[in-house]
C-alpha positions as CSV (number, residue, x, y, z in Angstrom):
1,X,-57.1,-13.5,12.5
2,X,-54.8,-13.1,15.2
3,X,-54.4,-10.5,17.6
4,X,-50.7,-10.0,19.1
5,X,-51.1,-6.6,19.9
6,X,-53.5,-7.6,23.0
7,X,-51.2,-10.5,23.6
8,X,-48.4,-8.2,23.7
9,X,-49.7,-5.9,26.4
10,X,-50.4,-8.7,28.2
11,X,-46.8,-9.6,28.7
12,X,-45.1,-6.1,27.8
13,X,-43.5,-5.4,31.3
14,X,-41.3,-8.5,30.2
15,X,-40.6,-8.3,26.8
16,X,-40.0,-4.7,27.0
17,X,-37.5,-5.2,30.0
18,X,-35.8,-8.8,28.3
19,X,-35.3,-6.8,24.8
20,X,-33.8,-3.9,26.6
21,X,-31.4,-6.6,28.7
22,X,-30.2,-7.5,25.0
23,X,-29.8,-3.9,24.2
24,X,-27.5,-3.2,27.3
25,X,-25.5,-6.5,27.3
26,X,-25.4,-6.2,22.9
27,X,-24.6,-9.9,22.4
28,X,-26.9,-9.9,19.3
29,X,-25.6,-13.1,18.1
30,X,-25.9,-16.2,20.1
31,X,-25.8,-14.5,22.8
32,X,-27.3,-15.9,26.2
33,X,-30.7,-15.6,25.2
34,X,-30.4,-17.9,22.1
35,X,-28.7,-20.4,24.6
36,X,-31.2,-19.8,27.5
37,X,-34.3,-20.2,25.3
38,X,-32.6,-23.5,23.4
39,X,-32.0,-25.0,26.6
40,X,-35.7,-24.6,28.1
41,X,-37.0,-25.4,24.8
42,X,-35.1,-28.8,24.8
43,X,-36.6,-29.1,28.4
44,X,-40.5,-28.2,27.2
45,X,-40.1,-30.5,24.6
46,X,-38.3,-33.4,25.8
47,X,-35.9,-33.3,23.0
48,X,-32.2,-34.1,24.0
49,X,-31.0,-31.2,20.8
50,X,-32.7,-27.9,19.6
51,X,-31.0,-26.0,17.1
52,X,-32.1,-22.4,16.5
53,X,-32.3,-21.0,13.1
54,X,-33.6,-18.0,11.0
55,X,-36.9,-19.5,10.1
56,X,-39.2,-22.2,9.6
57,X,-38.0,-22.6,5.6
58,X,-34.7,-22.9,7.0
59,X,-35.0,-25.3,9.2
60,X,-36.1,-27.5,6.7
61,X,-33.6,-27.2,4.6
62,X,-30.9,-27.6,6.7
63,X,-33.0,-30.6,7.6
64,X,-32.6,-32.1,4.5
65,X,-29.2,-30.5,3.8
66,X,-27.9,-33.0,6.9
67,X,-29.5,-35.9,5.6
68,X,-27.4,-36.2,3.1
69,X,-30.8,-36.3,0.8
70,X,-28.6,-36.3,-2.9
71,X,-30.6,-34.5,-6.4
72,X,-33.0,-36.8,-7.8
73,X,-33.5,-38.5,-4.3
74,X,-37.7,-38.4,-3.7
75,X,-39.0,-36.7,-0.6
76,X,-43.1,-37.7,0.1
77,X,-44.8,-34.6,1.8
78,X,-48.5,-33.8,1.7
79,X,-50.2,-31.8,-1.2
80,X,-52.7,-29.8,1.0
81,X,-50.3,-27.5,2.7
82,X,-47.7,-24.4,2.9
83,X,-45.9,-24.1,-0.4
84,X,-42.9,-23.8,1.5
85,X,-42.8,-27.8,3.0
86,X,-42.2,-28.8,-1.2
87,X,-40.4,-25.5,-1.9
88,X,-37.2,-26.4,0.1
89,X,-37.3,-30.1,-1.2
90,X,-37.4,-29.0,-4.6
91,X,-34.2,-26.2,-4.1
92,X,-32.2,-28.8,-3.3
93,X,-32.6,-30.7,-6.8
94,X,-34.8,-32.9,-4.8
95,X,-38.1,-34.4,-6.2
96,X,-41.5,-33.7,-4.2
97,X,-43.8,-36.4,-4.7
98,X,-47.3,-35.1,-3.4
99,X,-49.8,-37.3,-1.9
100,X,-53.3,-36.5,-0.8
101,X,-55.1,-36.1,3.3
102,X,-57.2,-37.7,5.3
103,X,-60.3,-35.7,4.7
104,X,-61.2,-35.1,8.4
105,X,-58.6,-34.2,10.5
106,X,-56.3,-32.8,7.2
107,X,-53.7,-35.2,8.0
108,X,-50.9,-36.8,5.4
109,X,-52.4,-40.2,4.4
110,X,-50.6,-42.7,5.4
111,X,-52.0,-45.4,2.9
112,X,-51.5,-42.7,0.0
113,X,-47.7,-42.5,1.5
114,X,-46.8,-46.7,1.1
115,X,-48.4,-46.7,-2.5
116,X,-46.1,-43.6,-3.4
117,X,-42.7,-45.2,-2.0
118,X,-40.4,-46.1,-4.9
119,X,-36.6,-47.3,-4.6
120,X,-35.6,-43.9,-4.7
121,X,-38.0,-42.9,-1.6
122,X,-35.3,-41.3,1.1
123,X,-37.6,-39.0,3.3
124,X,-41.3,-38.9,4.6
125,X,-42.4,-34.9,5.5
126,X,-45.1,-35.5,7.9
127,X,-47.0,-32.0,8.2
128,X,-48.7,-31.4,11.4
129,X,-51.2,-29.4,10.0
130,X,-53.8,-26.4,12.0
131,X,-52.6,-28.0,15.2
132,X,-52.3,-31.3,15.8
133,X,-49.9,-34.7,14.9
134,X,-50.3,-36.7,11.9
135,X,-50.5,-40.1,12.8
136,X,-46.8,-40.5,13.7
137,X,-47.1,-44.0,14.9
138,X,-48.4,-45.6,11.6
139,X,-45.9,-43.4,10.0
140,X,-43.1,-44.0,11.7
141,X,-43.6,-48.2,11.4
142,X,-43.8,-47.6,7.6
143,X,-40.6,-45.4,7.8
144,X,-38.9,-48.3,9.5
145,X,-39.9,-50.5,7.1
146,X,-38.6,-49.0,4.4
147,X,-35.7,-47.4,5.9
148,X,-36.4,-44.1,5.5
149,X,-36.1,-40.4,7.3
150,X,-39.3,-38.5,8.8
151,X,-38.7,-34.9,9.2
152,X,-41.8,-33.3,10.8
153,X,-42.7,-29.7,10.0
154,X,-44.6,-29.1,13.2
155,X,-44.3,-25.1,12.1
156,X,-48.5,-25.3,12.7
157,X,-48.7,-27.6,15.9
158,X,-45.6,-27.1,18.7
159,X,-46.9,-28.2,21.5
160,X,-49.5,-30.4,20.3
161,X,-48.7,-33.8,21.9
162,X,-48.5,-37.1,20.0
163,X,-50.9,-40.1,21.8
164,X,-49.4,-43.5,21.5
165,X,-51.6,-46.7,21.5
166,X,-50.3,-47.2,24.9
167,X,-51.0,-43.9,26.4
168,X,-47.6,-43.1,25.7
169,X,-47.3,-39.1,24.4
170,X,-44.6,-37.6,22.8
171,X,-44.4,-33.6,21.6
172,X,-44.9,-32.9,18.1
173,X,-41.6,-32.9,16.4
174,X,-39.5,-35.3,18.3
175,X,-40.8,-38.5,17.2
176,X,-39.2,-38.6,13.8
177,X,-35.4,-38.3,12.7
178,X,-35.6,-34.5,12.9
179,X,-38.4,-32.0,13.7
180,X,-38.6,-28.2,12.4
181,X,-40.7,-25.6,13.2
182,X,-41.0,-21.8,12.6
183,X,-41.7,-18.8,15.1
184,X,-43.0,-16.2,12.1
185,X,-45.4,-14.3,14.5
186,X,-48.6,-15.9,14.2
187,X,-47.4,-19.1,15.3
188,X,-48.7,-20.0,18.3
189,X,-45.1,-19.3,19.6
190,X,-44.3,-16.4,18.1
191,X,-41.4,-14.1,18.5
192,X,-41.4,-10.5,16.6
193,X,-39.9,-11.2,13.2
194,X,-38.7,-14.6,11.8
195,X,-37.4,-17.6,13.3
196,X,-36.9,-21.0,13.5
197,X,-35.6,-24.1,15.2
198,X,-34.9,-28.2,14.3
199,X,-35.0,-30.7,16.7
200,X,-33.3,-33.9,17.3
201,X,-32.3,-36.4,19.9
202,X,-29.4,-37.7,17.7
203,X,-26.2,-36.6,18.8
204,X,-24.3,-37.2,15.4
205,X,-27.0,-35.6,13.6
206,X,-27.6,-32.7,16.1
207,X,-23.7,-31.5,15.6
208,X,-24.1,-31.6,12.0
209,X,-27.2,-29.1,11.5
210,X,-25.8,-26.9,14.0
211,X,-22.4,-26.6,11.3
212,X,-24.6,-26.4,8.5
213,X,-26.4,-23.9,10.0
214,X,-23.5,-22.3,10.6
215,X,-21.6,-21.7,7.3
216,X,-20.2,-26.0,7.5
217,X,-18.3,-24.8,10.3
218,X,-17.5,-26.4,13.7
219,X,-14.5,-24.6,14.4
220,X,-14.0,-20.8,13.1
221,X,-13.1,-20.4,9.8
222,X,-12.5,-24.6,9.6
223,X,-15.8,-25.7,6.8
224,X,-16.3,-29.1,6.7
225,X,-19.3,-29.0,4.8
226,X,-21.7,-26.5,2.1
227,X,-23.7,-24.6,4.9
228,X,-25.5,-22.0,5.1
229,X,-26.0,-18.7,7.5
230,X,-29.1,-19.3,9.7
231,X,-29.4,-17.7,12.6
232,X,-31.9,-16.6,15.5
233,X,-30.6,-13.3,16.3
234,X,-31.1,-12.6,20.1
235,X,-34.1,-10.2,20.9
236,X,-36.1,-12.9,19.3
237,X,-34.8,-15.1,21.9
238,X,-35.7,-13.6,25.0
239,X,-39.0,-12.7,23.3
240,X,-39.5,-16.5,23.1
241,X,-38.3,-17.2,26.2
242,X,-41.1,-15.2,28.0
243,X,-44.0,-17.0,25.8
244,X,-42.4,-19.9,26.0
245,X,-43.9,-20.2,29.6
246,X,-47.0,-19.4,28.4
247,X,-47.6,-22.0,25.5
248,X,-49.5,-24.6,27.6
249,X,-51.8,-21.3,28.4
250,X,-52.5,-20.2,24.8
251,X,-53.4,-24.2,23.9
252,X,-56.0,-23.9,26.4
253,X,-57.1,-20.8,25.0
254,X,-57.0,-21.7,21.6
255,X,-58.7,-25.0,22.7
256,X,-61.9,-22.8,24.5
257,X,-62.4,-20.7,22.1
258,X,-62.5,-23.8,19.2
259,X,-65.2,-25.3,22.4
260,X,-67.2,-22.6,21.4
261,X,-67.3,-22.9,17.8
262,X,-67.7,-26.3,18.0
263,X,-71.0,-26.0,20.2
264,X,-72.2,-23.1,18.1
265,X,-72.3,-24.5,14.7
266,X,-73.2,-28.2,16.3
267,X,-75.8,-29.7,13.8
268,X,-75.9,-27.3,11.0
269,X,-75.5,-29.3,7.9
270,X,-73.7,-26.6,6.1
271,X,-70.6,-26.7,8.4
272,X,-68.5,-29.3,8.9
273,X,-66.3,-28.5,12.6
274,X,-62.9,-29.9,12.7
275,X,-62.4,-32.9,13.8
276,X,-60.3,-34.1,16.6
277,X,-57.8,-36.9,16.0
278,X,-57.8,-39.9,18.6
279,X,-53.9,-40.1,18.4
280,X,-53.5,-36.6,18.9
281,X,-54.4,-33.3,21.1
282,X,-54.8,-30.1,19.4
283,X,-53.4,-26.9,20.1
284,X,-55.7,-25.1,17.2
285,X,-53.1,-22.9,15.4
286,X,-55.9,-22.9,12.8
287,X,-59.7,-23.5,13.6
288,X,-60.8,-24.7,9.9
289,X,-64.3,-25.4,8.8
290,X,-64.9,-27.4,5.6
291,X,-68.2,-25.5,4.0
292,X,-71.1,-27.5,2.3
293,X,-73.5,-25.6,-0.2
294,X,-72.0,-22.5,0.6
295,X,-70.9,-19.4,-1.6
296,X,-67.4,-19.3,0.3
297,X,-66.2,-15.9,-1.3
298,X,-69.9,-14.6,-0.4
299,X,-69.7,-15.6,2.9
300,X,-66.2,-14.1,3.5
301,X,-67.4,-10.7,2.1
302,X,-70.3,-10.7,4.4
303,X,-68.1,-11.5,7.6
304,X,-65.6,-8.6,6.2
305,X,-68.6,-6.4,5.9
306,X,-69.0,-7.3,9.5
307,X,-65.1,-6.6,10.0
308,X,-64.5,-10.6,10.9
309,X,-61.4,-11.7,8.8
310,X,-61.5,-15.1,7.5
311,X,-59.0,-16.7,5.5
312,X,-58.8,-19.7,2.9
313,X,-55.9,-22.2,4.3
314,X,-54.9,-23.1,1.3
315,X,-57.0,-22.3,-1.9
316,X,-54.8,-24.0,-4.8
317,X,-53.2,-27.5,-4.3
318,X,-49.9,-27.6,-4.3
319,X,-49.9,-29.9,-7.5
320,X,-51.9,-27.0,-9.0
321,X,-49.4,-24.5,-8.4
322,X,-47.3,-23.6,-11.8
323,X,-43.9,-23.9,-9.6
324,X,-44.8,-27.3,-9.0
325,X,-46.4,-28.7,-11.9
326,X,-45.7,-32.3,-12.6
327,X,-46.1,-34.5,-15.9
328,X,-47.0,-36.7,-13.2
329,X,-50.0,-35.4,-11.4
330,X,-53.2,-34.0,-13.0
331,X,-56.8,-32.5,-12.2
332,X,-58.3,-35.5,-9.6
333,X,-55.5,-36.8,-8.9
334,X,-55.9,-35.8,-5.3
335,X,-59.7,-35.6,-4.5
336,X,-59.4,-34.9,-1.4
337,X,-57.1,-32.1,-0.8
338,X,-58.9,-30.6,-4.3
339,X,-62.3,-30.6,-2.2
340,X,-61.2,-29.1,0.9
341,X,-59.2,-26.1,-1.3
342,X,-62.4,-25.3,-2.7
343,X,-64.6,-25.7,0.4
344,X,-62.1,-24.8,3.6
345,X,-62.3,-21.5,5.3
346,X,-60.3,-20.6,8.5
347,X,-62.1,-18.4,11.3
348,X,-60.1,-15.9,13.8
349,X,-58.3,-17.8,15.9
350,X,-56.1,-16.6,18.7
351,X,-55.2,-16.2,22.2
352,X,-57.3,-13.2,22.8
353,X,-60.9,-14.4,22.0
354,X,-63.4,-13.8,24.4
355,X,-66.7,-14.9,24.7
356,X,-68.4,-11.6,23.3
357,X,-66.4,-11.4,20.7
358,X,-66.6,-15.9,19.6
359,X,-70.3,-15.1,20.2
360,X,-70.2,-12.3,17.7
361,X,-67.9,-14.3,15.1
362,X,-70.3,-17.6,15.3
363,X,-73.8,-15.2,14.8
364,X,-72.9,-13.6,12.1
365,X,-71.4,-17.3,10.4
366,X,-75.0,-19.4,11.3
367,X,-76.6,-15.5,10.2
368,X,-75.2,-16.2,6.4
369,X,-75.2,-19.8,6.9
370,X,-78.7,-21.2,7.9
């Protein structure tokens, strides 16, 4: 599904020498790499604070965690996504309420959000899923109206730009009150292990997750506040640093190869291409078809039989899962994202595709499929 070994070799002159610069200086810690990278990350995304962390989970946590967000308080996040977006709201004593997607571009729906707020509504999670925005300005207008907090978990879709009415564009994950992503390795900026990082252009707020991240502390061995130890160690740094540069390169990548796909399965009835918001670009973390009359476990069998991965993103709703299981929610209760775990399936999707190999992929799917 993704291929960072070829990506590597691409760039190992530089990785290999930045990792062995953090070997020689061994400031493994917040060293300068962790402050370089946060600096020119800031800068990329226009964001006035970037906080590195351990990992995407993390960073939504400690999100909350600096909200304030109290047990019992609700927290609205989509139910077709990543168990871990309701995972960290429910370890905090909080209480997911799940609402279903728009059915084409997999978005949070926005009307499903207003008819979910109740007086003990504090937060919206927004997920920014395969690659591009949710519709942050319809969003962010309900927020206001109800006074609540918008974290976005833009772990899918950094770099994905948000498209105002006006023209105006804003990166994914600094248009709410705080932003998270993750770096795990697939990402489309990826170090080589775990991380993370939140985003915020409050100053107040920014000083807080950064002691929360940090054990509550500000000063050493001074905690203010419950924290927790979450850290982006220092090789993963400079790793980042170096794709970093690269991240407008691999959207344009991603976004050819998903040009291809597009134009080979154009007009067969039994695949539905992904479509492409009008308030967003998309930087295709994911390249998701929705399947119509098709034996999806048949189909993936014949494209393994062919050596093509393809994966199901994600094949049980969240309100389905037995962690999650609510008095509250039943069997059709969300048509939507129950239709697209049953009929979804995610094709390679990477950096590294070229046209042989898209031309290969996309045969061998119309080959099953007409």
């Amino acid at each position: 599904m993704v291929d960072l070994k070829s990506q590597y070799e691409k760039i190992k002159p530089e990785v290999d020498a930045a990792i062995q610069n953090v070997l020689n200086n061994t400031a493994f810690i917040n060293g300068p790499e962790v402050k370089a990278f946060q600096a020119e990350l800031e800068q990329y995304l226009g964001a006035k604070h970037v906080i590195p962390c351990a990992n995407g989970t993390d960073a939504l946590q400690i999100a909350m965690m600096a909200l304030d967000l109290k047990p019992g308080d609700e927290v609205i996040t989509a139910d077709f996504t990543y168990v871990a977006t309701a995972e960290v709201i429910a370890l905090l004593g909080l209480k997911p309420v799940l609402v279903d997607v728009i059915p084409d571009t997999f978005d949070i729906d926005i009307n499903a959000i207003e008819k979910a707020i109740t007086p003990k509504t504090k937060a919206i999670v927004p997920v920014h899923l395969f690659g591009q925005c949710a519709n942050m300005e319809a969003l962010m207008a309900l927020a206001k109206k109800h006074n609540l907090h918008v974290i976005e978990d833009t772990a899918q879709a950094i770099g994905a730009e948000y498209i105002y009415a006006d023209g105006t564009r804003k990166k994914a994950g600094t248009i709410g009150t705080i932003g998270c992503t993750s770096f795990f390795p697939s990402k489309n900026l990826g170090c080589y292990g775990d991380g993370g990082a939140i985003f915020t252009n409050d100053d107040a707020l920014a000083a807080k997750i950064r002691m929360i991240a940090n054990h509550g502390q500000s000063v050493q061995y001074v905690h203010d506040s419950i924290g927790v130890n979450s850290r982006l160690d220092s090789i993963q740094a400079a790793i980042l640093r170096i794709k970093l540069r690269d991240l407008d390169n691999y959207a344009a990548a991603r976004n050819k190869a998903a040009d291809y796909y597009d134009k080979a399965f154009a007009g067969n009835s039994k695949l539905k291409t992904p479509a492409r918001a009008k308030y967003s670009d998309h930087v295709f973390h994911q390249y998701t078809l929705q399947l119509n009359g098709v034996d999806r476990a048949a189909l993936r069998d014949f494209l393994a039989s062919k050596d093509i991965p393809a994966m199901i993103y994600y094949p049980i709703p969240l309100h389905m899962q037995k962690a999650y299981l609510d008095p509250r929610y039943k069997a059709g209760d969300f048509p939507v994202t129950e239709k697209l775990c049953d009929c979804v399936v995610s094709l390679p999707m990477h950096t590294e595709l070229d046209e042989e190999t898209l031309k290969y992929i996309t045969s061998s799917v119309l080959e099953f499929c007409n």
